[in-house]
DOZA-784279 format. One record per residue (C-alpha): residue in three letters; x, y, z. Coordinates in nm, 3 decimals. Example, Ala and Ser with C-alpha at 12.3 -4.5 7.8 and 13.67 -1.06 7.14 Angstrom:
% DOZA-784279
+-----+---------+---------+---------+
!  aa !      c1 !      c2 !      c3 !
+-----+---------+---------+---------+
! Ala !   1.230 !  -0.450 !   0.780 !
! Ser !   1.367 !  -0.106 !   0.714 !
+-----+---------+---------+---------+
This chain:
% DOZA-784279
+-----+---------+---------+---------+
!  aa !      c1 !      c2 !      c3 !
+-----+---------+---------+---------+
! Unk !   2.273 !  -0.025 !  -7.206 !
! Unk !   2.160 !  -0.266 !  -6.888 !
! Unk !   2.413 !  -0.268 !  -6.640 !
! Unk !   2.434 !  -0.641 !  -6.684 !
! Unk !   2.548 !  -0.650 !  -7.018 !
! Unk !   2.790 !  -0.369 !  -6.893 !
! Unk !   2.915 !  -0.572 !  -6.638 !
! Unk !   2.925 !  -0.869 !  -6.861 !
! Unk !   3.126 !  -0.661 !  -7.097 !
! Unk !   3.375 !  -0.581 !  -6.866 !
! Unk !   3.419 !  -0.860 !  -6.722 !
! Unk !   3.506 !  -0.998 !  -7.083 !
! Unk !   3.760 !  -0.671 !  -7.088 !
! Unk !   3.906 !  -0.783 !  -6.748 !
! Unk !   4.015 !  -1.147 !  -6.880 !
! Unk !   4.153 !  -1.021 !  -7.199 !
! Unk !   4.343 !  -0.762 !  -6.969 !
! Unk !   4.196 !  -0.482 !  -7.127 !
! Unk !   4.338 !  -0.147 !  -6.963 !
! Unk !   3.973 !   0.024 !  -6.948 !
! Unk !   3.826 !  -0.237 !  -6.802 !
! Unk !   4.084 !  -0.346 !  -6.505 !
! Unk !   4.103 !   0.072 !  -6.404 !
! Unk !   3.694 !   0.047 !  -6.404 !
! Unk !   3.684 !  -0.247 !  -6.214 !
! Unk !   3.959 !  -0.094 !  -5.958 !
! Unk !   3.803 !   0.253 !  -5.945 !
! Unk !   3.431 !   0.100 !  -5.862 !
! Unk !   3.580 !  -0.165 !  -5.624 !
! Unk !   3.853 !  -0.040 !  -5.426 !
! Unk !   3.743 !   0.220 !  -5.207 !
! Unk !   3.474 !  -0.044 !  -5.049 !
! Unk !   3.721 !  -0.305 !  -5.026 !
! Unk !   3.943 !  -0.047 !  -4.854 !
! Unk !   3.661 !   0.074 !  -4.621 !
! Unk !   3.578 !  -0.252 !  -4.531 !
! Unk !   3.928 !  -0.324 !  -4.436 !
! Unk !   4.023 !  -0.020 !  -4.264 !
! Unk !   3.675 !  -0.044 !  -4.049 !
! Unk !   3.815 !  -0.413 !  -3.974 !
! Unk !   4.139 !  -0.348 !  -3.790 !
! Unk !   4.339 !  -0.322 !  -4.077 !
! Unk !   4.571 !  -0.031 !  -4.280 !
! Unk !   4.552 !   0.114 !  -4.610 !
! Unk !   4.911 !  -0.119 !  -4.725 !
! Unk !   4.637 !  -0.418 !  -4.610 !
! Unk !   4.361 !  -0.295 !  -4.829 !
! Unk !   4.581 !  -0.262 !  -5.134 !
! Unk !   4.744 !  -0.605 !  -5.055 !
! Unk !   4.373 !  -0.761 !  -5.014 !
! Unk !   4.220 !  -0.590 !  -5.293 !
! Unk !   4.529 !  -0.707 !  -5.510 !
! Unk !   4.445 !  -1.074 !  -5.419 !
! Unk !   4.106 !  -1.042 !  -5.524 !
! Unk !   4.130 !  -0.883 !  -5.811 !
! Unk !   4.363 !  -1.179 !  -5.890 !
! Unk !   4.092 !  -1.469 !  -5.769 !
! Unk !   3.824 !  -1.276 !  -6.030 !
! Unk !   4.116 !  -1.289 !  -6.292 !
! Unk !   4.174 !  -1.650 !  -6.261 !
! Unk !   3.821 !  -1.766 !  -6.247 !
! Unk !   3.724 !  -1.540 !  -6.587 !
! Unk !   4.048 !  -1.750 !  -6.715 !
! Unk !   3.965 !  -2.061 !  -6.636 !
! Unk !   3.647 !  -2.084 !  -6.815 !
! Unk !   3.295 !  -2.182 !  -6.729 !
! Unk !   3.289 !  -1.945 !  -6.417 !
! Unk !   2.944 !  -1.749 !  -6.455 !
! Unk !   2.911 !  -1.438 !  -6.201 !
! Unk !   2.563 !  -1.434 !  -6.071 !
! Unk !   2.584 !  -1.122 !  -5.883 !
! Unk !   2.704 !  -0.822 !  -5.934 !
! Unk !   3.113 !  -0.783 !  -5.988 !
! Unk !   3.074 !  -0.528 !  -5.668 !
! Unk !   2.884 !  -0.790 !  -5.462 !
! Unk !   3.144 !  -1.064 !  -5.527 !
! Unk !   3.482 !  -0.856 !  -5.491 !
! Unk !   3.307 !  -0.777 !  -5.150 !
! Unk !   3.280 !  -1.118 !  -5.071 !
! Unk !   3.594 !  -1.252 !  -5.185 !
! Unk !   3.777 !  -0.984 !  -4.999 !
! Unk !   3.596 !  -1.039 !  -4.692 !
! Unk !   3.655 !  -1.389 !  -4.699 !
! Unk !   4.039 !  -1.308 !  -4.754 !
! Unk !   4.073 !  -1.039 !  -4.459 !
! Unk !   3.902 !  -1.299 !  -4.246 !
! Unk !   4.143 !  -1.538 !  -4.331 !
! Unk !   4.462 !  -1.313 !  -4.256 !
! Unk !   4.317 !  -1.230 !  -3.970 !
! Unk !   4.277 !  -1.565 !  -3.864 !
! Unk !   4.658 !  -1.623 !  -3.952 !
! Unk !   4.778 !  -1.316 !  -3.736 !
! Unk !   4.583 !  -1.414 !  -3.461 !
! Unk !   4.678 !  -1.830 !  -3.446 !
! Unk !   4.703 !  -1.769 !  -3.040 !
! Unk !   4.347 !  -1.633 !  -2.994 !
! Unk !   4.148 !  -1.848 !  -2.719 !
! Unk !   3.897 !  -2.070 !  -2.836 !
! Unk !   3.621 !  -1.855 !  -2.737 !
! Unk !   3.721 !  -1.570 !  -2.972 !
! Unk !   3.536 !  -1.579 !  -3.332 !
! Unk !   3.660 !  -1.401 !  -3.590 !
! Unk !   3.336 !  -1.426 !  -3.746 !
! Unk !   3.228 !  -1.163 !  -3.478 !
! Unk !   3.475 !  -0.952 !  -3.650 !
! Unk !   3.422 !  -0.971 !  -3.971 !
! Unk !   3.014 !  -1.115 !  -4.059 !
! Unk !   3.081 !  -1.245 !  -4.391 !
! Unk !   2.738 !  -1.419 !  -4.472 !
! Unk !   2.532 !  -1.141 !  -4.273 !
! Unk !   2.667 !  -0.841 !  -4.453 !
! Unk !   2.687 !  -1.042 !  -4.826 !
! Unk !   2.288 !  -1.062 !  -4.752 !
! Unk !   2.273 !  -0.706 !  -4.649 !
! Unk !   2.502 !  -0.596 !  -4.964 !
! Unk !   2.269 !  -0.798 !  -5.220 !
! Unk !   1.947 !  -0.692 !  -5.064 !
! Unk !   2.099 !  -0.337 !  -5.103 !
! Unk !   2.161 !  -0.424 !  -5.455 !
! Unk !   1.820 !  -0.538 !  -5.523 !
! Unk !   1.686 !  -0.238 !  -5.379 !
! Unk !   1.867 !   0.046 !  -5.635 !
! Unk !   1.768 !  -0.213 !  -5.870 !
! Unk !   1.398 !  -0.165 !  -5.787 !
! Unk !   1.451 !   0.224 !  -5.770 !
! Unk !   1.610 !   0.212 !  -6.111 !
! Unk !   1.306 !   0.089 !  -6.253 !
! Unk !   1.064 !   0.296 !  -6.064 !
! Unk !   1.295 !   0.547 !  -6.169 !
! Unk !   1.274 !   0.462 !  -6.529 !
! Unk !   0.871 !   0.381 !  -6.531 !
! Unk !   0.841 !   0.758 !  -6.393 !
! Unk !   0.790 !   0.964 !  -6.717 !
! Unk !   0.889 !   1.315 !  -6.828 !
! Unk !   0.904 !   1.556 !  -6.717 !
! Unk !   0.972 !   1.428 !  -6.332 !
! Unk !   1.224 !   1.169 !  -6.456 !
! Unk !   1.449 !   1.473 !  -6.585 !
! Unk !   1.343 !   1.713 !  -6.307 !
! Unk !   1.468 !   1.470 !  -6.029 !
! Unk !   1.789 !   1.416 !  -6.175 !
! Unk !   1.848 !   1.782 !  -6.269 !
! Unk !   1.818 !   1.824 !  -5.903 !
! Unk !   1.941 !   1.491 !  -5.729 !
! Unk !   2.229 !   1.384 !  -5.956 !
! Unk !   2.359 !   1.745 !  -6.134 !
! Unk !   2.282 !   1.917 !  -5.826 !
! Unk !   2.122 !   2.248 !  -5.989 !
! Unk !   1.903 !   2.469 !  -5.738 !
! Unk !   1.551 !   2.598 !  -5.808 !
! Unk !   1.603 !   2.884 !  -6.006 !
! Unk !   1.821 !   2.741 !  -6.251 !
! Unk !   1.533 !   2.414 !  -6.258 !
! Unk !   1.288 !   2.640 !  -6.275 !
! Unk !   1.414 !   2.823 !  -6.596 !
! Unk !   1.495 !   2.489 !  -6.723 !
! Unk !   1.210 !   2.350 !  -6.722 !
! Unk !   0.951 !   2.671 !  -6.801 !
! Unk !   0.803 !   2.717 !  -6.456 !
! Unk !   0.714 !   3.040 !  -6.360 !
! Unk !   0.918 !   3.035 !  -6.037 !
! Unk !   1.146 !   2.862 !  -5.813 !
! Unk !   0.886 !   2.797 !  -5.595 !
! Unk !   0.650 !   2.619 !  -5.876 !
! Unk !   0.960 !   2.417 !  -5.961 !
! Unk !   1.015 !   2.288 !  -5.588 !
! Unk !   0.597 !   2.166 !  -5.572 !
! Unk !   0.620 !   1.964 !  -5.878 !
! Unk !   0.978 !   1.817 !  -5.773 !
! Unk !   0.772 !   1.734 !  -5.454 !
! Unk !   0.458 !   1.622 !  -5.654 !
! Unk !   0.767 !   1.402 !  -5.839 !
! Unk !   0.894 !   1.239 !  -5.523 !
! Unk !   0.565 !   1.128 !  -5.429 !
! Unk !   0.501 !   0.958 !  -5.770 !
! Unk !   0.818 !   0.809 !  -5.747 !
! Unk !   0.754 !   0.638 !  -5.370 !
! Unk !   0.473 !   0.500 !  -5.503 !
! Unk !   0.593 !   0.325 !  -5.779 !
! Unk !   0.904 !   0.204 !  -5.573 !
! Unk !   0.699 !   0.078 !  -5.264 !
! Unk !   0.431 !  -0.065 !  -5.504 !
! Unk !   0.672 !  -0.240 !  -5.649 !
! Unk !   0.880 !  -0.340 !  -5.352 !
! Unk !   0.538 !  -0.453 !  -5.177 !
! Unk !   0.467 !  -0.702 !  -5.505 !
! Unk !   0.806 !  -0.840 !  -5.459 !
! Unk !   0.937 !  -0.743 !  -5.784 !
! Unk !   1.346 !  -0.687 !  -5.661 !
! Unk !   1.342 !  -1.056 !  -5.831 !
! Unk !   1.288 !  -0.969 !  -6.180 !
+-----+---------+---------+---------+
C-alpha cells in the first residue's frame, strides 16, 4: 500500500473517531511534538497539553470538510504544534523587550522546510530502495531493519561465509547510492 493512501486512510479513521487510527496518529506524532517542546523550554505536562490542541485543530479541519492535507500528517502536526508553542510562549512572555524574537526560539518556517526536505529525501530512498532488486533489496533489510549479523545473513541467503555475505551487502550499498544520488541529482524528490 503507498503511504499516501495510508495516510489518507487514516486520516478518514481520525474524523470518524476511529480508535486505531487516533492511537496511530498519537503513537507516530507525539514523541516529536514532545521533543520539540521539551528542546524549546518547555515540560512534558506542556507537550501533552500542546499535542492535545493539535490533535484537536487536525480533528476539526477533517470535520469541517474540504480541508485537503498536502503534506504529510507528521509534517503538519509539526507545524501546527510549533505554531501553538510559539504562541504560548509569546503569552508567557507579554513583558519581553522589543528586541527579543520568539522566532529566534522557535524557527517555525526554517525547520517546516528542513522537516519536508527531510521528507522528500526518505521518499527518494524509498524508491531507490524499491528500484534495487533481489537479492540486495532483502539482504539490506535483513541487516538494516531486522538487525541479523553475518552469519545468520549468510546462511540466509546461501553464501558460503560471513565474510561473502558482508562484500555483497557492501556491493548492495553501493548500488543503492547510486540509484539514490542519481536520482536526487535529476531532481526526482518531486514525483
Amino acid at each position: 500500500m503507498k503511504p499516501e493512501n495510508n495516510e489518507k486512510e487514516l486520516l478518514i479513521g481520525f474524523a470518524a473517531s476511529d480508535r486505531k487510527a487516533v492511537e496511530k496518529i498519537y503513537s507516530d506524532n507525539f514523541n516529536m511534538v514532545q521533543s520539540l517542546i521539551i528542546n524549546n523550554n518547555g515540560s512534558a505536562d506542556d507537550a501533552r497539553d500542546i499535542f492535545q490542541e493539535t490533535m484537536i485543530v487536525l480533528f476539526e479541519k477533517l470535520r469541517a470538510g474540504g480541508f485537503e492535507l498536502n503534506c504529510l500528517i507528521k509534517t503538519f502536526v509539526y507545524s501546527v504544534a510549533r505554531r501553538l508553542w510559539l504562541k504560548r510562549l509569546q503569552q508567557q512572555n507579554r513583558y519581553s523587550s522589543p528586541g527579543d524574537s520568539m522566532a529566534d526560539v522557535v524557527q517555525v518556517e526554517e525547520d517546516l522546510e528542513a522537516h519536508e526536505q527531510r521528507n522528500a529525501e526518505f521518499d527518494m530512498m524509498e524508491r531507490a530502495i524499491n528500484n534495487l532488486g533481489e537479492p540486495c533489496k532483502s539482504l539490506l533489510e535483513a541487516y538494516y531493519l531486522q538487525k541479523q549479523n553475518m552469519q545468520v545473513i549468510a546462511a540466509k541467503f546461501g553464501y558460503t561465509n560471513a565474510d561473502n555475505a558482508k562484500n555483497q551487502k557492501y556491493k548492495c550499498l553501493m548500488r543503492l547510492k547510486k540509484i539514490f544520488f542519481t536520482d536526487y541529482k535529476n531532481g526526482k524528490s518531486d514525483e
